[in-house]
N, C-alpha and C positions, 0 to 999 in steps of 0.2 A: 681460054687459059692454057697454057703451056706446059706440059708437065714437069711437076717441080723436081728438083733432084736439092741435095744437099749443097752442090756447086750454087744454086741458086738460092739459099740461105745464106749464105756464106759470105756470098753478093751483097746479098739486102742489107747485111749487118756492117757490112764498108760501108757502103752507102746512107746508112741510118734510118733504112725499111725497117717498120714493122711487120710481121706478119703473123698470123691468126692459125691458133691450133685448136683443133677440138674433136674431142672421141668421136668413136662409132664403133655399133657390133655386131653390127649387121650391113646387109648390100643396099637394102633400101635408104637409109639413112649416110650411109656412106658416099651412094649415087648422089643424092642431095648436098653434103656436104659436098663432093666436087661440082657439079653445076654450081654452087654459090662463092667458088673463085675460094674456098679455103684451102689454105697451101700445105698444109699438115695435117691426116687422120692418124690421130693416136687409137687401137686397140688398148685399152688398159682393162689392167686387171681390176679396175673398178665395178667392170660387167658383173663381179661379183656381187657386188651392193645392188646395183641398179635394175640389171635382168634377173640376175637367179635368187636374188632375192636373202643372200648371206648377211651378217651384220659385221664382214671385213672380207678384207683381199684375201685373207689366207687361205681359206679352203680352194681356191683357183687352181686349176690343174692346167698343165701342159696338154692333154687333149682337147678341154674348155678353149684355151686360146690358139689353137691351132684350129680351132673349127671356126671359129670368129677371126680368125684374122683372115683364113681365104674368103669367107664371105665379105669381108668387106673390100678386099682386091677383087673381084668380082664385079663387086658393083660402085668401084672407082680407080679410073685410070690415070685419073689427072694429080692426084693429091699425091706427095711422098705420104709413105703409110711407116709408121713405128708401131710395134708391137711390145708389148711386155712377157720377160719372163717371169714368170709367178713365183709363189713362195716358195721358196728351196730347190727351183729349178738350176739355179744356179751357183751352188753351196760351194762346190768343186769346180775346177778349172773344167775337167773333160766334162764335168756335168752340161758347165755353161756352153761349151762347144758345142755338143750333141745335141742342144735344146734350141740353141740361137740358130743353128744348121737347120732345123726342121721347120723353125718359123720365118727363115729368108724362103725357104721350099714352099712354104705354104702362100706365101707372099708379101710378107715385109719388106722394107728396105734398109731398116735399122730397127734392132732389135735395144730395149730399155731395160736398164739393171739399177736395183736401189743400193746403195753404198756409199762411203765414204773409201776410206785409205786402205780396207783388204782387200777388195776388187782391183788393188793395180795393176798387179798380175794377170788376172783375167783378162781385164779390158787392152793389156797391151797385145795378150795373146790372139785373143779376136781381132784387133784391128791387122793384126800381120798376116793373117788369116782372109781378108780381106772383108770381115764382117763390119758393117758400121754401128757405133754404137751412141744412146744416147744415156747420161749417167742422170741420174735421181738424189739431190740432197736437200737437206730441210728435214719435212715431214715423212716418214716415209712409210707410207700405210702398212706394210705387211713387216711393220716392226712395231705395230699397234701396241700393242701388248708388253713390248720392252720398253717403250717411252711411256705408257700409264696413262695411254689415251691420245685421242688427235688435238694434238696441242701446237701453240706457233714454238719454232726455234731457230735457238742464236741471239735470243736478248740477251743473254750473259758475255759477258767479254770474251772469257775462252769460247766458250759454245762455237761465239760468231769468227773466232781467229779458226778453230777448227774447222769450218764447214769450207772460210776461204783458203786455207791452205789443204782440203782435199779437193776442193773446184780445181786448184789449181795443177795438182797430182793426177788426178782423172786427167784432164787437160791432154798436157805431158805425156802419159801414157796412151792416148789416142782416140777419146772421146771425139766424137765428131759435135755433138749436141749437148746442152745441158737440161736441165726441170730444176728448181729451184721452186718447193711450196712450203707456203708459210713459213716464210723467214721477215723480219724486217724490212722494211722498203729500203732503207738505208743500208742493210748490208748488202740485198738485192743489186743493190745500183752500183755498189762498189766493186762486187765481182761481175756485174755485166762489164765494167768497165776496164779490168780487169784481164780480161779472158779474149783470146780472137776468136775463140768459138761463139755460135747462136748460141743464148742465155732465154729460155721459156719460162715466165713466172705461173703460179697459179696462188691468189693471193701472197705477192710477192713484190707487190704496189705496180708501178707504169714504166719505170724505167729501165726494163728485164726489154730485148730484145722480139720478144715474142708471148702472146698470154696464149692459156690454152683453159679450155675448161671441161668438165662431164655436159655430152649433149642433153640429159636429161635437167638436166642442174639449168641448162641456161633455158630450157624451154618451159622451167617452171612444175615439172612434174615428176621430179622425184619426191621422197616420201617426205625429209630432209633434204633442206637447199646451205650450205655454209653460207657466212658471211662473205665471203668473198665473190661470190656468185652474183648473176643479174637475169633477170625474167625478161629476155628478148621477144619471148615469143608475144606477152602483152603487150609489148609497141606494134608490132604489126599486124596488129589485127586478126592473128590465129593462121598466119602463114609461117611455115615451116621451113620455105626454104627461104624468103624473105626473114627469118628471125636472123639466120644464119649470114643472109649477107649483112644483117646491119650488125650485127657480133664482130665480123671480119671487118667490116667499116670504122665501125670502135677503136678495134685495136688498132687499124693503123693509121687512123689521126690522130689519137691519143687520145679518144672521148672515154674506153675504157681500160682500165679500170680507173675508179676514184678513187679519194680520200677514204670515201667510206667502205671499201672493198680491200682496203690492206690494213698493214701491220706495222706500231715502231718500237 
C-alpha cells in the first residue's frame, strides 16, 4: 500500500471510494493497522476510556497524546495518522496553534477539533498556517457532560439544520476532513452529499464517505462496546490483523455498517 495522504482521500471521495479508519495508541497495533491496508489511524482521545482507564475523554492531556501519537508514527508509515486535541487544548485560538504545532511535531498529519460554529476562527487560522485539520460534529465526547450523556444528535429539526450549516462553515473555513458520530443516517447522508470534503461516520449509518471505529470496540474487548460497533475479531478466528482487514473490507463494499449499527 501506498502512503496515504489526504490528496488520496480526496480522490476516493470523487470517485465514490470508501475507506476504513480506525484508532490506535500505540506502535504495535498501529504497525498492524498499516499492514492490513487501513488508510487512516486516528489517535483519539478515546485512549482515555480504553487504555487509561477514565470514564470520558476529559481528563486527556496534551502530554497523553503527544506521547501516543509518536508511538503510533513509529510504528506506521503507511496510514495518514489524525490526532486529537483534548479537552481545552484548544479553547483559544493560540492555544489551538501551540497544541496542533506539537502534535504535527510529534507526528500527525492532521490534527482533530470537536466543534460546531466557534472554532471558525480557529480552523481558518490553522489551515493558513498550513496545519490540516479534521472537524468533529454530532456527539462530541469531551462535551459529555454538557449534552447529559452520550446520546444520538440531530433528530430534532433545528438540531439537524444546525449541525449541516456548521458542516458546512467548518468546510468553508478549511477543514480538510470531517467525523460525523451519532447523528441520523439520514442527516449523515445529506451532508456527506453535501460537502466535497471526506465525510467519516461513526454510527452515522453507510452512507458517510468513510467509517472509523475504537480498535478496541471492533476487536470486542473493550469493557463497553456501543451499538454501533461490530466484533471483527470473532469472524476470524482470533487474528488481529485479519480482523482489521476484514473491517477495512466492510467498509469498502459496503457490508459495514448495517441497519442495525445506526441511527434515524
Amino acid at each position: 500500500m501506498k502512503s496515504i495522504s489526504l490528496g488520496s482521500l480526496k480522490q476516493a471521495k470523487s470517485a465514490g471510494e470508501k475507506f476504513a479508519v480506525l484508532t490506535a495508541y500505540d506502535s504495535s497495533f498501529a504497525h498492524l493497522a498499516g499492514q492490513a491496508g487501513i488508510e487512516v489511524v486516528l489517535v483519539g482521545d478515546s485512549l482515555g476510556n480504553v487504555v487509561l482507564g477514565h470514564d470520558s475523554t476529559v481528563p486527556v492531556t496534551m502530554d497523553d497524546m503527544i506521547h501516543h501519537t509518536a508511538a503510533v508514527r513509529r510504528g506506521n508509515d503507511r496510514s495518514l495518522i489524525v490526532a486529537d486535541l483534548p479537552f481545552m487544548a484548544y479553547a483559544s485560538e493560540e492555544q489551538a496553534l501551540d497544541n496542533a504545532a506539537l502534535l504535527m511535531q510529534a507526528g500527525a498529519h492532521v490534527v482533530k477539533l470537536e466543534g460546531g460554529a466557534w472554532l471558525e476562527e480557529t480552523v481558518l487560522m490553522l489551515a493558513e498556517r498550513g496545519i490540516p485539520v479534521c472537524a468533529h460534529l454530532g456527539l462530541t465526547p469531551q462535551s459529555v457532560h454538557k449534552l447529559g450523556g452520550y446520546r444520538v444528535q440531530g433528530r430534532e429539526e433545528a438540531a439537524a439544520e444546525q449541525i449541516l450549516r456548521d458542516a458546512r462553515l467548518l468546510e468553508d473555513a478549511g477543514a480538510d476532513l470531517l467525523v460525523l458520530e451519532c447523528v441520523p443516517a439520514p442527516l449523515a447522508e445529506t451532508i456527506t452529499r453535501e460537502l466535497a470534503i471526506p465525510v467519516i461516520g461513526i454510527g452515522a449509518g453507510a452512507a458517510t464517505d468513510a467509517q472509523v471505529l475504537v480498535v478496541y470496540d471492533m476487536l470486542g474487548i473493550s469493557p463497553r462496546t456501543p451499538r454501533f460497533t461490530k466484533n471483527f475479531l470473532a469472524e476470524t478466528g482470533g487474528d488481529i490483523r485479519k480482523a482489521m482487514e476484514a473491517y477495512g473490507e466492510a467498509v469498502r463494499t459496503g457490508g459495514f455498517p448495517g441497519p442495525e449499527h445506526s441511527f434515524n
